[in-house]
N, C-alpha and C positions, 0 to 999 in steps of 0.2 A: 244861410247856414247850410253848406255840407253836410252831410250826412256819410259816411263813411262803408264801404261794399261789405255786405255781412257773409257773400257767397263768392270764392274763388270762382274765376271766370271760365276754370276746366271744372267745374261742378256746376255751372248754369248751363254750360253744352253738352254735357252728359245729361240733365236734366231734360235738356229740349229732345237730345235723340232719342231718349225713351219715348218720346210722346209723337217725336214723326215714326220709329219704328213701327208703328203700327197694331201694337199688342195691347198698351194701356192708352187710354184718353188722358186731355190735359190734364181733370179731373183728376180723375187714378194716382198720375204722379204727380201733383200736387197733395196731394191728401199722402202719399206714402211719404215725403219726403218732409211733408210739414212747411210747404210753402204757399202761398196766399194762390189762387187759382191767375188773377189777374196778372201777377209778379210774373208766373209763368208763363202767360202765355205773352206779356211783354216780350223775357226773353226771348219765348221763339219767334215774332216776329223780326227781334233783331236781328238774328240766328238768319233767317230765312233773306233777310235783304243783303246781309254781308254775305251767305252765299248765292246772290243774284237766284234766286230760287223764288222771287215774293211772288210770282205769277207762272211758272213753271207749271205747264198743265198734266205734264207728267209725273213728278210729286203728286199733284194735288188725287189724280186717280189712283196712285197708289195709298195713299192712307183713305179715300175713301174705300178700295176696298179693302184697305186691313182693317176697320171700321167694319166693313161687311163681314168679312171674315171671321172677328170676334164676335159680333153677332150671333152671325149662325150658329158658332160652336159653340156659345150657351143658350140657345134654341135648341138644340140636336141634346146637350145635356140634361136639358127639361125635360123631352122632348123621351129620352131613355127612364129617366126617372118616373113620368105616371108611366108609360110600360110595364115597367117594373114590377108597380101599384095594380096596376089590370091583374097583371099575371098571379099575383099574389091574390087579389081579390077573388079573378075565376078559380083557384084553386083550391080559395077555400070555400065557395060555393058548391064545385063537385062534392067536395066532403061532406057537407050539409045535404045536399039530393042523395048523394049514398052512402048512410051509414053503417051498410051491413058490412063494406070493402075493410073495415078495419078490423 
């Protein structure tokens, strides 16, 4: 028995190129989209061998380092955030060593 496509086949490639562009993981958009993780990364395999791309070493360095690259910039945004916390912390320790300043 057939089973019938429940996704247009210009919405499984819009799908896949969210996830080689480099900004979200397969994960990501499958969870935003509401599709099975596994489903998706089907399609991009298929994706990937209908554009002769299944072993292309250069694709593959580029999402690893868009991979990287998201990374680091929620690294660097943590990263600002106890900063943040320090600054705030030492400032109100000043306060506390010198109360006569207010």
């Amino acid at each position: 028995m057939k089973t019938r496509n429940r996704y247009s086949n210009e919405f499984k490639e819009q799908a896949v190129k969210r996830t080689l562009s480099g900004s979200f993981t397969i994960k990501e958009v499958s969870e935003s989209l509401g599709i099975n993780y596994y489903v998706l990364r089907g399609w991009r395999k298929e994706y990937m061998e209908q554009m002769g791309k299944d072993h292309n070493l250069e694709t593959d360095k580029k999402i690893k380092e868009s991979e990287e690259l998201r990374k680091l910039r929620k690294e660097n945004q943590k990263l600002k955030e106890e900063n943040l916390i320090l600054k705030k912390f030492a400032a109100i320790l000043s306060k506390d060593q010198n109360p006569d300043s207010n």
